[in-house]
C-alpha positions as CSV (number, residue, x, y, z in Angstrom):
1,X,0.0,0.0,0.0
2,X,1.1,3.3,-1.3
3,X,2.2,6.2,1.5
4,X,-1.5,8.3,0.5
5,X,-3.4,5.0,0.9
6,X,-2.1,5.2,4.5
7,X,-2.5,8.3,5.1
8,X,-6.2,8.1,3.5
9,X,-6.4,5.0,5.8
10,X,-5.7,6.8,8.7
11,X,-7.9,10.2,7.9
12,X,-11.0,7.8,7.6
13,X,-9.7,5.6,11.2
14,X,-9.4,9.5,12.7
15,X,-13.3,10.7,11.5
16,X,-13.9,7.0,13.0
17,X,-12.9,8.2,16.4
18,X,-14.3,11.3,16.0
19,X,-17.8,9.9,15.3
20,X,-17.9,7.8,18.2
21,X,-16.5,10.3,20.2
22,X,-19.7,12.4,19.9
23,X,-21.8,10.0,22.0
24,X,-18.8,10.3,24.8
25,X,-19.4,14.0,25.0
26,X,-23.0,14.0,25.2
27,X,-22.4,11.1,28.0
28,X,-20.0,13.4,30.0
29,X,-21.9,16.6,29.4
30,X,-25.0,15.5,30.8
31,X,-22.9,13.8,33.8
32,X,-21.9,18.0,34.6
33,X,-19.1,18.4,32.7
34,X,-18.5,22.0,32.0
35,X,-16.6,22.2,28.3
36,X,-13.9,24.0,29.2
37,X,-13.3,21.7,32.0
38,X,-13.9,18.8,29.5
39,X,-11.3,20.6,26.9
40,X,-8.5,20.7,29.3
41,X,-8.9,17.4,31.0
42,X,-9.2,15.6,27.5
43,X,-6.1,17.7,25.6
44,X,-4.2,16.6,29.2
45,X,-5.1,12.9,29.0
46,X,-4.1,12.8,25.4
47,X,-0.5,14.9,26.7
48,X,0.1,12.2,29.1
49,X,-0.9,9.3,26.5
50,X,1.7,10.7,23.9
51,X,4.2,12.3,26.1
52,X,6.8,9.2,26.1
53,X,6.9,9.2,22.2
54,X,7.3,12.9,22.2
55,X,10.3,12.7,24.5
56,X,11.8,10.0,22.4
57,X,11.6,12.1,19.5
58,X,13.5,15.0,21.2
59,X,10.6,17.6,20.2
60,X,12.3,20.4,22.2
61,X,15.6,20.2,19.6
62,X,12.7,21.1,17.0
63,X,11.9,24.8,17.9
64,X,10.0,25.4,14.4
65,X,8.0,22.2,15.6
66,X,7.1,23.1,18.7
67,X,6.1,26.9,17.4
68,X,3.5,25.9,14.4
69,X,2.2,23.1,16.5
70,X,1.8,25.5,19.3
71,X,0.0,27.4,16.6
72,X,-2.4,24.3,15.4
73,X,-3.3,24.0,18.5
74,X,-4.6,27.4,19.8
75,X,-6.5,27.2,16.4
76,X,-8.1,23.9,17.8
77,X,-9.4,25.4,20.6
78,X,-10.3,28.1,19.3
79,X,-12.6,25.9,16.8
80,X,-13.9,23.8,19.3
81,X,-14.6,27.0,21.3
82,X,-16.7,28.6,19.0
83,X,-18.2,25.3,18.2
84,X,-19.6,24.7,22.1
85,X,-21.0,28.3,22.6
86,X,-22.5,28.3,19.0
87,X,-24.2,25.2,19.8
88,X,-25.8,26.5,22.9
89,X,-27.2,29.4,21.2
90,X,-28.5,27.7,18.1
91,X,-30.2,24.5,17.3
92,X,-28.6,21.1,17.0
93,X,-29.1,21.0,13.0
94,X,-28.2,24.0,12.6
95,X,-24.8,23.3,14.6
96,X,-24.0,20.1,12.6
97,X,-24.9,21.4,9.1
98,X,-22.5,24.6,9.4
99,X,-19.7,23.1,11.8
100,X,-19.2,20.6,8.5
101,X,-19.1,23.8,6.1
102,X,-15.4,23.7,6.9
103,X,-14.6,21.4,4.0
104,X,-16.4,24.3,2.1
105,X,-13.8,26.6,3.2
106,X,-10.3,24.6,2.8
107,X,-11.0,24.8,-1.2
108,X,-12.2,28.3,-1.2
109,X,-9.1,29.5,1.4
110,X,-6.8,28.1,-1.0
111,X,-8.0,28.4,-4.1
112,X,-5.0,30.3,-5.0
113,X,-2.3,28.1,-4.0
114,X,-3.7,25.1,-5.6
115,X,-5.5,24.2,-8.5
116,X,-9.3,22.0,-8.2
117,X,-10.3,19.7,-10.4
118,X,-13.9,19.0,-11.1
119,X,-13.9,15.5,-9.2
120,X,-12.8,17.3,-5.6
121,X,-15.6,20.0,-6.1
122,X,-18.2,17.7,-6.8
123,X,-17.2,15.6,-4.0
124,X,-17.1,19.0,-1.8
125,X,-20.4,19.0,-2.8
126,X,-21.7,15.8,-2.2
127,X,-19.8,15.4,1.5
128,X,-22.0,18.7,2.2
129,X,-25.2,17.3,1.5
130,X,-24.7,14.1,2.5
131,X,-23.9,15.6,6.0
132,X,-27.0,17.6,5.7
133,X,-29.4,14.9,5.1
134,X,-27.4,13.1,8.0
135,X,-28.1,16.1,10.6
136,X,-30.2,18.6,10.1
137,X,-33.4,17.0,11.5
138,X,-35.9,20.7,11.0
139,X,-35.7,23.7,9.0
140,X,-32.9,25.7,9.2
141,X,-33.6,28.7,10.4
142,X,-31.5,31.7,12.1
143,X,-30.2,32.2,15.3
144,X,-27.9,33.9,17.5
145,X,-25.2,31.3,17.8
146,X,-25.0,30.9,14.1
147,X,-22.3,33.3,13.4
148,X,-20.6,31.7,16.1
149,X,-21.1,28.3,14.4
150,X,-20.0,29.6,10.7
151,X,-16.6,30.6,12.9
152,X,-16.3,27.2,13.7
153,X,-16.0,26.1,10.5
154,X,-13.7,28.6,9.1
155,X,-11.4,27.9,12.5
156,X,-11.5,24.5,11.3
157,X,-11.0,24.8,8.3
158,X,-7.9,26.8,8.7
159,X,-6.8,23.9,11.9
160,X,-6.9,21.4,8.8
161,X,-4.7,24.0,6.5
162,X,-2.3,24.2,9.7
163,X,-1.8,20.4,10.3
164,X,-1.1,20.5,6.6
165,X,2.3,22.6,7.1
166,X,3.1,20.0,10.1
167,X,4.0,17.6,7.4
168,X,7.0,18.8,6.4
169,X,8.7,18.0,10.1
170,X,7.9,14.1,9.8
171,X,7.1,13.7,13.1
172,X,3.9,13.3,13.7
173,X,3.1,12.1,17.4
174,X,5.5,15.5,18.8
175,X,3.2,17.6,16.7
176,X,0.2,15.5,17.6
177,X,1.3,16.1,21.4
178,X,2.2,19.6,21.4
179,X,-1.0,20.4,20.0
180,X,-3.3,18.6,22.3
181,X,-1.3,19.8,25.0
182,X,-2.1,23.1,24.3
183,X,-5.7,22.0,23.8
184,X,-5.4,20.8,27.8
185,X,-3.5,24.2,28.9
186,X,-5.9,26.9,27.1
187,X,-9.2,24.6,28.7
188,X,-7.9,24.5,32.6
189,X,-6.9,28.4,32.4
190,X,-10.2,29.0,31.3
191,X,-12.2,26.8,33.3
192,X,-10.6,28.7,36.1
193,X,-11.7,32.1,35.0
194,X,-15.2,30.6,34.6
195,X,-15.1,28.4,37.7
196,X,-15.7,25.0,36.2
197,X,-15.4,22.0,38.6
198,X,-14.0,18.8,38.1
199,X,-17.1,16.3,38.2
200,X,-16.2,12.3,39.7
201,X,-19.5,10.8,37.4
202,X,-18.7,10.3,33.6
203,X,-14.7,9.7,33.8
204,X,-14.8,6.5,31.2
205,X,-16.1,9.0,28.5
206,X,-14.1,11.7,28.8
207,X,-11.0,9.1,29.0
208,X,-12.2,8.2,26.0
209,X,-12.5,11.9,24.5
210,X,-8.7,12.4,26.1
211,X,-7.0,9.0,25.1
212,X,-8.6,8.0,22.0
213,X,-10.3,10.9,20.4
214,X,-7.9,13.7,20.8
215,X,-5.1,11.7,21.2
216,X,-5.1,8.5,18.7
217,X,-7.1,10.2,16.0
218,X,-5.5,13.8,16.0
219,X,-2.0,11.7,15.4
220,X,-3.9,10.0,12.9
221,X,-4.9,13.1,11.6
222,X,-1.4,14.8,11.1
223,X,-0.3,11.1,9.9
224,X,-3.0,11.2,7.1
225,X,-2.3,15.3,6.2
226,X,1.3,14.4,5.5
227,X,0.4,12.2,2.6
228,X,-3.2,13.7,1.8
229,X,-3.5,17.5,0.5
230,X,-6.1,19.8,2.9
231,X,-9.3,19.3,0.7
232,X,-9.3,15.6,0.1
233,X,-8.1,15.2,4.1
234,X,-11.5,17.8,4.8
235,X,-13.4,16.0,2.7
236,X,-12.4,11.9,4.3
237,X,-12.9,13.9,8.2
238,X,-16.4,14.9,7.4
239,X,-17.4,10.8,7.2
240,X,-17.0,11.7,11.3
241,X,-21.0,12.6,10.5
242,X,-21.9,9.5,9.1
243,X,-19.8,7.4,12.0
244,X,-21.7,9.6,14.6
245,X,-25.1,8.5,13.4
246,X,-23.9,5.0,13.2
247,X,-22.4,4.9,17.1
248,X,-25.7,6.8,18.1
249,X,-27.5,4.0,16.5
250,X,-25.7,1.4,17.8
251,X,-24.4,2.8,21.0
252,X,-27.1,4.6,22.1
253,X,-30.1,3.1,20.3
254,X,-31.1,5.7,17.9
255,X,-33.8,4.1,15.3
256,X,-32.5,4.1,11.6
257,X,-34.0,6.3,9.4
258,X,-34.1,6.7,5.5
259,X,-31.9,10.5,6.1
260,X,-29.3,8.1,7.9
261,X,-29.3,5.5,5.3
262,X,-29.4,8.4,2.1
263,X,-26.9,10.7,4.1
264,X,-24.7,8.3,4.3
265,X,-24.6,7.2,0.7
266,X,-23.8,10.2,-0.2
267,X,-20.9,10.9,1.9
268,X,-19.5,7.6,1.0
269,X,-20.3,8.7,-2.8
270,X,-18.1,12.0,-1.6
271,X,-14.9,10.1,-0.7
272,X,-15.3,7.2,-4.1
273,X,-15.8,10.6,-6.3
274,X,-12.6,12.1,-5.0
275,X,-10.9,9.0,-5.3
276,X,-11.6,7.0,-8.2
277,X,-13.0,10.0,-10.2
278,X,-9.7,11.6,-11.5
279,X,-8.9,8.2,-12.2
280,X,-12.0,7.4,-14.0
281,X,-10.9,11.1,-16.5
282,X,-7.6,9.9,-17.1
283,X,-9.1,6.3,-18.5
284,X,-11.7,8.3,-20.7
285,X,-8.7,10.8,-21.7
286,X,-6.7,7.7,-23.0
287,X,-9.8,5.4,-24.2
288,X,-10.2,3.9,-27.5
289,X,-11.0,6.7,-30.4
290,X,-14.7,6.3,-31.0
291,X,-15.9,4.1,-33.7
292,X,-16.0,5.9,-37.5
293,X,-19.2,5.1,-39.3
């Protein structure tokens, strides 16, 4: 298997982890977890699970490292930030349809840098409505915590561009553990200025939100990004939305319904058009000459 394979591999096992990791949150959030208390809890578990690679690696001999993965990782917090306020001032499919828009906004931030080919914007386009049909469960209309939500995405959107120049540094678990480890600073400073408690119900999820999902998959995730350009890797993350309905199916009992089973067609129709489809040009560019009559 090819490096991009692997890192495709690993983008996909990342929005895995992800997806599942939704149900965990909801789990500790309704055991009292404040988020920013959650946030710097879950960026310190992950620290602690990556901090013995990280000193392996000698990360503090990498000074440029340390500085733009210091940098991804404000950016994360900042997303997820603006992601947790939104939410409380909008609706739920309103939050999950515009959090997603960030794989709108990686192709559209960089549309100067690098050229897009007709297969990644259809598949922009078919990841975006299959997350739709996926979340949003009423009629979008506005509210206040919109604007917040549409900052979410752009945060995001630029967090994804950011991992992207991590690649460069091959090291991937120093990066993955500088950035979570801001994640786990900027949450505890501000869960002190708002007076957040530490809760002893729910510790299994948010172990699993520390350990797994912002540990494993965000290495995962600057594994995939050095192999994978920034709108293909937005486009694989946003299957996170399909793995979410199917944990909150299987997990917590959710019914299936025909959005879940459409949604998800078209998300997986999003990742097979930006892979096979360039592909499938190139073999019509170079097919037989069509028959003279």
């Amino acid at each position: 298997m090819s490096k991009p394979h692997y890192g495709k591999s690993a983008l996909l096992m990342s929005a895995l982890l992800w997806g599942i990791a939704f149900v965990a949150v909801q789990e500790a959030i309704n055991r009292g977890w404040t988020p920013f208390m959650l946030l710097g809890v879950r960026g310190l578990l992950a620290s602690l699970a990556l901090v013995g690679f990280a000193i392996k690696r000698r990360f503090w001999l990498k000074p440029a490292l340390i500085k733009q993965s210091i940098i991804a990782g404000i950016i994360l917090f900042l997303g997820f930030v603006f992601q947790t306020y939104g939410q409380m001032y909008s609706s739920v499919s309103n939050a999950s349809f515009i959090t997603v828009m960030y794989v709108v906004f990686i192709p559209v931030l960089m549309w100067r840098q690098r050229h897009l080919n007709r297969w990644t914007i259809f598949g922009v386009v078919l990841a975006v409505a299959g997350t739709a049909v996926l979340t949003v469960r009423e009629s979008l209309s506005f509210h206040a915590g919109d604007a917040l939500l549409l900052a979410c995405a752009v945060v995001f959107a630029y967090h994804i561009m950011a991992v992207e120049k991590l690649a460069p540094f091959d090291d991937s678990l120093s990066a993955t553990f500088i950035q979570v480890l801001t994640l786990g600073v900027l949450g505890f400073l501000m869960a002190l200025l708002t007076g957040g408690t530490l809760p002893s119900d729910g510790w299994i999820y948010v172990g699993y939100a520390g350990i797994i999902s912002s540990g494993l998959a965000f290495f995962l995730q600057t594994y995939g990004q050095k192999h994978v350009n920034s709108t293909v890797a937005g486009i694989l993350l946003t299957m996170e939305a399909l793995f979410g309905a199917m944990g909150a199916i299987l997990i917590l009992g959710e019914p299936v319904t025909i959005s879940t089973l459409f949604g998800g067609f078209l998300m997986m129709s999003a990742v097979i058009m930006v892979e096979l489809g360039p592909k499938m040009g190139v073999k019509l560019r170079r097919g037989t000459p069509p028959c003279q009559n």
